[in-house]
C-alpha positions as CSV (number, residue, x, y, z in Angstrom):
1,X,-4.4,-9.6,-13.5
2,X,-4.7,-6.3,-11.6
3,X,-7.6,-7.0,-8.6
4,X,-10.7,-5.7,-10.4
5,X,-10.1,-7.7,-13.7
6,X,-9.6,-10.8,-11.6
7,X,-12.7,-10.6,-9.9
8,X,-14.5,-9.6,-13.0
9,X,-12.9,-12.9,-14.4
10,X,-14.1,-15.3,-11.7
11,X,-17.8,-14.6,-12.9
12,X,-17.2,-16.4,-15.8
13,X,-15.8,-20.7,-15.8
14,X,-13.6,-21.1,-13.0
15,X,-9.7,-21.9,-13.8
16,X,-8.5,-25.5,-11.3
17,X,-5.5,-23.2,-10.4
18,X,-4.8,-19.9,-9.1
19,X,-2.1,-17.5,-7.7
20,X,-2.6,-15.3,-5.4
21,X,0.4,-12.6,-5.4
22,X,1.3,-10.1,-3.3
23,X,1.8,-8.0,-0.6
24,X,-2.2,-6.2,-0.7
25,X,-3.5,-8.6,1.9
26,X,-7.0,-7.0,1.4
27,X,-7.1,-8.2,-2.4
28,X,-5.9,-11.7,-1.5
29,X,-8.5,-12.0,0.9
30,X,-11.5,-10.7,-1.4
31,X,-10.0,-12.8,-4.1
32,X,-9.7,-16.0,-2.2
33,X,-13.3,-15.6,-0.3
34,X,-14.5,-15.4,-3.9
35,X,-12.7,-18.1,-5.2
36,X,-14.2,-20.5,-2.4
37,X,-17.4,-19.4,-2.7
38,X,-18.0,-19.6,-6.2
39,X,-16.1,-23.5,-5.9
40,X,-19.2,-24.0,-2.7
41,X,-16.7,-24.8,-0.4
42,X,-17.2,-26.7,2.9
43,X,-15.0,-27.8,5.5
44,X,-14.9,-31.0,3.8
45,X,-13.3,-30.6,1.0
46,X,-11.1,-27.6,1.9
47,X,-7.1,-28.8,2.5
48,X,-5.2,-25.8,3.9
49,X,-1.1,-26.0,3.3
50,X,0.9,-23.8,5.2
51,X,4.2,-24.1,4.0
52,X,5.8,-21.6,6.7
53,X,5.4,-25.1,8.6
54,X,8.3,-26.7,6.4
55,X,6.1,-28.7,4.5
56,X,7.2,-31.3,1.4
57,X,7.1,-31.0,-1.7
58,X,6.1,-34.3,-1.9
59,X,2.7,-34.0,0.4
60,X,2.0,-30.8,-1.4
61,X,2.0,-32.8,-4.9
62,X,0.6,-36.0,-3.1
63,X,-2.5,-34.0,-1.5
64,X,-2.8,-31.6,-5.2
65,X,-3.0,-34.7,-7.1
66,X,-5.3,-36.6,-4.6
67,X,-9.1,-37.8,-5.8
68,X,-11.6,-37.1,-3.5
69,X,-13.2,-39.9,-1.2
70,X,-16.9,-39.5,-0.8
71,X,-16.8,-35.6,-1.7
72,X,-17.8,-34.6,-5.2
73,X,-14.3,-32.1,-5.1
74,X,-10.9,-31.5,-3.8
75,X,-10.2,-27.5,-2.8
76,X,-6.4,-27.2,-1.4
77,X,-4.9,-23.8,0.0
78,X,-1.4,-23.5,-0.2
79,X,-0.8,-20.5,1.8
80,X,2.7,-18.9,2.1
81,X,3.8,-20.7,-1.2
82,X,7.9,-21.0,-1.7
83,X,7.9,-22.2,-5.3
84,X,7.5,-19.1,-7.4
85,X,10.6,-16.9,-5.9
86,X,13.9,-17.3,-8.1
87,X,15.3,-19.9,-5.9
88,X,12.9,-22.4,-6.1
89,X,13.2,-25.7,-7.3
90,X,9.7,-27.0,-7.4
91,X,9.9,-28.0,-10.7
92,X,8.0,-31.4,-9.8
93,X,4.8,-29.3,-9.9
94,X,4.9,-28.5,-13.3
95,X,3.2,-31.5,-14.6
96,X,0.9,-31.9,-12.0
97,X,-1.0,-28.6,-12.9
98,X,-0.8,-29.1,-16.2
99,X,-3.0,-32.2,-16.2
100,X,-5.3,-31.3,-12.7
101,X,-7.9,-33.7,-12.1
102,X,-11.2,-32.1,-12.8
103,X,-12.3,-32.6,-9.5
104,X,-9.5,-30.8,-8.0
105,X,-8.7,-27.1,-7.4
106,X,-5.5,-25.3,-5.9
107,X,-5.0,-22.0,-4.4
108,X,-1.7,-20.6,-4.3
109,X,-1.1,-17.5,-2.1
110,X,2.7,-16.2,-2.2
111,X,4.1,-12.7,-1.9
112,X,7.6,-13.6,-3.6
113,X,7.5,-14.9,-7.3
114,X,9.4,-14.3,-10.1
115,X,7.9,-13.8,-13.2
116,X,10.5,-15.7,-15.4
117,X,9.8,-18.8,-13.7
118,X,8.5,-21.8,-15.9
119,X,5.9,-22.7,-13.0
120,X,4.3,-19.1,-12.7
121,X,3.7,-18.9,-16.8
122,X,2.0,-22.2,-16.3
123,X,-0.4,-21.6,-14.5
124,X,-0.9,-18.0,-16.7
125,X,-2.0,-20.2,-19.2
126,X,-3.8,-22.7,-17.6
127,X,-5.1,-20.9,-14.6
128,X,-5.5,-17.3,-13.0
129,X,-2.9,-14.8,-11.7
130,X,-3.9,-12.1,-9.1
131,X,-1.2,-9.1,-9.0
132,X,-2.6,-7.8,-5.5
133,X,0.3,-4.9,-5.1
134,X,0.2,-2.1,-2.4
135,X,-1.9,0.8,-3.1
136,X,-0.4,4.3,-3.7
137,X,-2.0,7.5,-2.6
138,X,-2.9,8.7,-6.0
139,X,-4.6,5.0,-6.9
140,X,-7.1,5.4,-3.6
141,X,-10.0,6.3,-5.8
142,X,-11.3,3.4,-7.2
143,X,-11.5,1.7,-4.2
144,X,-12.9,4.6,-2.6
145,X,-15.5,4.7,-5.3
146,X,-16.3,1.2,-4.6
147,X,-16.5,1.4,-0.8
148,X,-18.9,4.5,-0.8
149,X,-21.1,2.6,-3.5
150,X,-21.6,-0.8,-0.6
151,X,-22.0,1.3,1.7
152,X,-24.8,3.8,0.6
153,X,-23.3,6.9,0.8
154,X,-21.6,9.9,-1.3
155,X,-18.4,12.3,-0.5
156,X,-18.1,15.5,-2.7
157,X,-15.0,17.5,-3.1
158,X,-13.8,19.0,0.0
159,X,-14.3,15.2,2.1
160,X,-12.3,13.5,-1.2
161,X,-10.0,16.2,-0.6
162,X,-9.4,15.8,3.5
163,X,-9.7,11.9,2.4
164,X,-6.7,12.7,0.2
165,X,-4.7,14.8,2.5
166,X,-4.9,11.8,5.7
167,X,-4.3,9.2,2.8
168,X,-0.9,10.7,1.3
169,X,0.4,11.1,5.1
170,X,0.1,7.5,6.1
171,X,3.3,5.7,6.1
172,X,1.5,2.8,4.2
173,X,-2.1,2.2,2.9
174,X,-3.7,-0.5,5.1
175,X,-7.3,-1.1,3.0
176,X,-8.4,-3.7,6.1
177,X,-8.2,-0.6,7.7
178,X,-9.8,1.9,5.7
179,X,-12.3,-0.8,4.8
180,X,-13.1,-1.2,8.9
181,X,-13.0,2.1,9.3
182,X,-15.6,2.9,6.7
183,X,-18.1,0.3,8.1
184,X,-18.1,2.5,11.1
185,X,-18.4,5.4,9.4
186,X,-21.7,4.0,7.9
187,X,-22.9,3.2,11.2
188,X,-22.6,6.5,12.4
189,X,-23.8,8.8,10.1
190,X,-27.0,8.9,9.9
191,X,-27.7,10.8,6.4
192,X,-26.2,10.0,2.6
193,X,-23.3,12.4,2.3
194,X,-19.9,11.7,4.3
195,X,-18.8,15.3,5.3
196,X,-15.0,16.6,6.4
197,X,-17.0,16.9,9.9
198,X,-17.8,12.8,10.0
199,X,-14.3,11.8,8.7
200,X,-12.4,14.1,11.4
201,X,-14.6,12.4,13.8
202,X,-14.9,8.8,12.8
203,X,-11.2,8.4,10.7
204,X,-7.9,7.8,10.9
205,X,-5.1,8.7,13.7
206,X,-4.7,12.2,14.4
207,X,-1.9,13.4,11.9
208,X,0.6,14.3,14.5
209,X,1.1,10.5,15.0
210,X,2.7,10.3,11.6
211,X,6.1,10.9,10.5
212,X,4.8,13.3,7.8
213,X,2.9,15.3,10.7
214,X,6.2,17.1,10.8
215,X,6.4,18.2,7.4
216,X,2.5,19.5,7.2
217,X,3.3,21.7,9.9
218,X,6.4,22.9,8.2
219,X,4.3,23.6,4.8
220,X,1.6,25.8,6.7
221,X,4.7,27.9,7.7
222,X,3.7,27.0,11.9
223,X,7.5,27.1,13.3
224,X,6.2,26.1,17.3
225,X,3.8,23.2,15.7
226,X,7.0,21.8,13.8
227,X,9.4,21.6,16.2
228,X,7.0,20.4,19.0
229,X,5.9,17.5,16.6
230,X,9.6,16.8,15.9
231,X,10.3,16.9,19.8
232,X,7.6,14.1,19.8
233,X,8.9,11.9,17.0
234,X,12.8,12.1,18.5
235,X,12.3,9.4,21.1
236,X,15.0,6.4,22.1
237,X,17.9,5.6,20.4
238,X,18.6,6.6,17.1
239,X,14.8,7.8,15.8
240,X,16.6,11.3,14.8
241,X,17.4,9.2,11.7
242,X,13.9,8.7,10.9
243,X,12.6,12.5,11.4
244,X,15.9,13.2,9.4
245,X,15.1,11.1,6.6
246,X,11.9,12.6,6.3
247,X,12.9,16.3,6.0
248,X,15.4,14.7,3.8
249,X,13.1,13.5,1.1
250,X,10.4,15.7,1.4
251,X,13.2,18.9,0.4
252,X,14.1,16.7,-2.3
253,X,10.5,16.3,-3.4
254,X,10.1,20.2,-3.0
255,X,13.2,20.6,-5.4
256,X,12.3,18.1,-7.4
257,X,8.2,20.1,-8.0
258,X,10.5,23.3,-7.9
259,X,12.4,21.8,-11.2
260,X,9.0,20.3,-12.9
261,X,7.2,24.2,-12.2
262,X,10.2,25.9,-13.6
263,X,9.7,23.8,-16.9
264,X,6.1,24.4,-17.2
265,X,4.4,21.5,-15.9
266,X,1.3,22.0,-14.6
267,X,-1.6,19.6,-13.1
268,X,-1.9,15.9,-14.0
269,X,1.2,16.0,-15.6
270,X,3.0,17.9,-12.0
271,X,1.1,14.9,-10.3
272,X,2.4,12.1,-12.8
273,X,5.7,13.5,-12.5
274,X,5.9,13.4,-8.5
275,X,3.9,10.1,-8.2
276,X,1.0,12.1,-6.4
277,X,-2.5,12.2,-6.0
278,X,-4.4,15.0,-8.1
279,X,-5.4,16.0,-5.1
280,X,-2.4,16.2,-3.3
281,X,-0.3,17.7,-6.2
282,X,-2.9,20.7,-6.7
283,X,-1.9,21.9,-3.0
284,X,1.5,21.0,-3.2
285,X,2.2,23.4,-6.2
286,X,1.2,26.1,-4.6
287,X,3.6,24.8,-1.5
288,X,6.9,24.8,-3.8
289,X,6.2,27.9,-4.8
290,X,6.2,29.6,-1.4
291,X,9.6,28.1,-1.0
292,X,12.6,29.9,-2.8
293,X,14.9,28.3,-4.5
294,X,18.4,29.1,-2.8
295,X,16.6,28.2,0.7
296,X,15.8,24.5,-0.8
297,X,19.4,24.0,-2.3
298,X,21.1,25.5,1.5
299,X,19.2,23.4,3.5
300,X,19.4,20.2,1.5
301,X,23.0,21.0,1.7
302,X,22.5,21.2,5.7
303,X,20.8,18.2,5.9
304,X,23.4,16.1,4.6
305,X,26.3,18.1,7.3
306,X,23.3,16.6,9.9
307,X,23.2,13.5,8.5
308,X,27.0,12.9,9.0
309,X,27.3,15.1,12.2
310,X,24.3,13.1,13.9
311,X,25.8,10.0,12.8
312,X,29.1,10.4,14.6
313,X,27.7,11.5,17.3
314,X,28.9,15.5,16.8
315,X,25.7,17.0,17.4
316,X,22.5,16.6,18.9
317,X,18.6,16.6,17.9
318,X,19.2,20.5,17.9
319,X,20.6,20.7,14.3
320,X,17.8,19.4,13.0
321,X,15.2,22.0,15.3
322,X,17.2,24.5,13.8
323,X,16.4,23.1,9.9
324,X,13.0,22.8,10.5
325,X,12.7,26.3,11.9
326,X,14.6,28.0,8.2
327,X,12.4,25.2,6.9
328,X,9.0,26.8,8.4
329,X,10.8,30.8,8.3
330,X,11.6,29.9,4.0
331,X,15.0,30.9,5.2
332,X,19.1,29.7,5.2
């Protein structure tokens, strides 16, 4: 179950075992704070199981499969969880949640499983399954939505946008820290309405610390802004390869929205197409058309003589100043 649906779920009769999957630490977190506090837990009668520590099989089924003394329940977290990846053999643990004692409950938390394994459909049908998978840009709005309402406040158009913009530059989503970051926001402003104003002040890095920082600046057709940013990003050993493999795939992307414009795609389908927020796609339409076609096809071709050239060491970080630059000009 997607995160929503699961915590929708644990309103109702609560299962004896759970999975928590995933790489969304944010959802497992919400998911398992729920999970405990709906079960009343206490110090007690909460076991925690680190298996990162190299811990048996045998005391994880022994301490599953364990009454509880003087405690009217057992409540076992088994974090960093081994047995659902494809080369597992944990097949001892099949049984044992099959039949759990109904005064026992176990948490699994594990970022590698494999769906194809006889243990994970277990507990599908006898327990719970949360699917906590990263966030991409264009998904942001229901949590958004959801954040604003706990909070107490609104954000129209031209914020969701800015929102947007910050979101789709970030190298990854972190929701602990959009979530933190948002909690301040409350705090500091005062009225209902989250403006462009409170988020430039109160959220997020500046863009120029991203690797994307490059690319905006090459968009908005600002040549000096570019190649300064890129000056900033090309430090140490080898981080040409990064800002390389940036302009790489954001002039495929551009030829790739150039292809999709030239067949008539428009809107929610240009967005669907390119993986993109609505948001996002809306203003980069209108960036692949100021590009011409021959210019993206040149320079994608002059990217991969850098790649090679930069790899063996026959040119510098100039080659790819002098990219950027056609890049910003819409020149080859």
């Amino acid at each position: 179950m997607k995160f929503k649906e699961f915590m929708k779920a644990l309103d109702g009769a609560l299962k004896h075992v759970y999975l928590l999957s995933g790489e969304e630490t944010f959802y497992i977190d919400k998911a398992r704070e729920k999970i405990l506090s709906k079960l009343q837990t206490t110090r007690e009668n909460l076991i925690v199981l680190d298996c990162s520590e190299k811990i048996p099989l045998a005391d994880v089924i022994s301490t599953i499969d364990t009454a509880p003394f003087f405690i009217p329940q057992n409540v076992v977290l088994v974090k960093n969880a081994p047995y659902f990846s494809a080369e597992s053999k944990a097949d001892r643990l099949e049984p044992i949640l099959q039949n759990m004692l109904d005064t026992n409950y176990v948490i699994f938390v594990a970022k590698s499983i494999d769906k194809r394994k006889k243990l994970y459909k277990i507990i599908d049908k006898v327990g719970a399954i949360l699917e906590a998978e990263p966030l991409r840009p264009w998904q942001i709005d229901d949590w958004l939505n959801d954040k604003l309402k706990s909070i107490g406040k609104n954000m129209y158009t031209e914020a969701r946008r800015y929102f947007s913009e910050r979101v789709a530059i970030l190298p990854e989503i972190s929701l602990w820290y959009l979530e933190n970051e948002f909690d301040k926001i409350a705090l500091n402003v005062a009225g209902k309405e989250i403006t462009v104003a409170d988020l430039q002040k109160n959220l997020l890095e500046p863009p120029e610390v991203s690797n994307f920082a490059v690319t905006d600046a090459i968009d908005a057709k600002r040549p000096k802004a570019a190649v300064k940013i890129l000056r900033t990003q090309i430090r140490g050993d080898k981080t040409f390869m990064i800002a390389l493999s940036v302009l790489i795939n954001h002039v495929r992307k551009l030829i790739r929205g150039k292809y999709f414009l030239k067949c008539g795609i428009r809107g929610d389908n240009f967005a669907k197409k390119l993986e993109m927020h609505p948001y996002i796609a809306q203003k980069f339409e209108k960036t692949v058309a100021s590009y011409p076609e021959k210019v993206l096809e040149n320079i994608y071709l002059e990217l991969a003589d850098a790649d090679f050239n930069l790899k063996t060491g026959r040119a510098g970080e100039e080659i790819l100043e002098r990219i950027v630059i056609k890049l910003c000009l819409r020149s080859s």
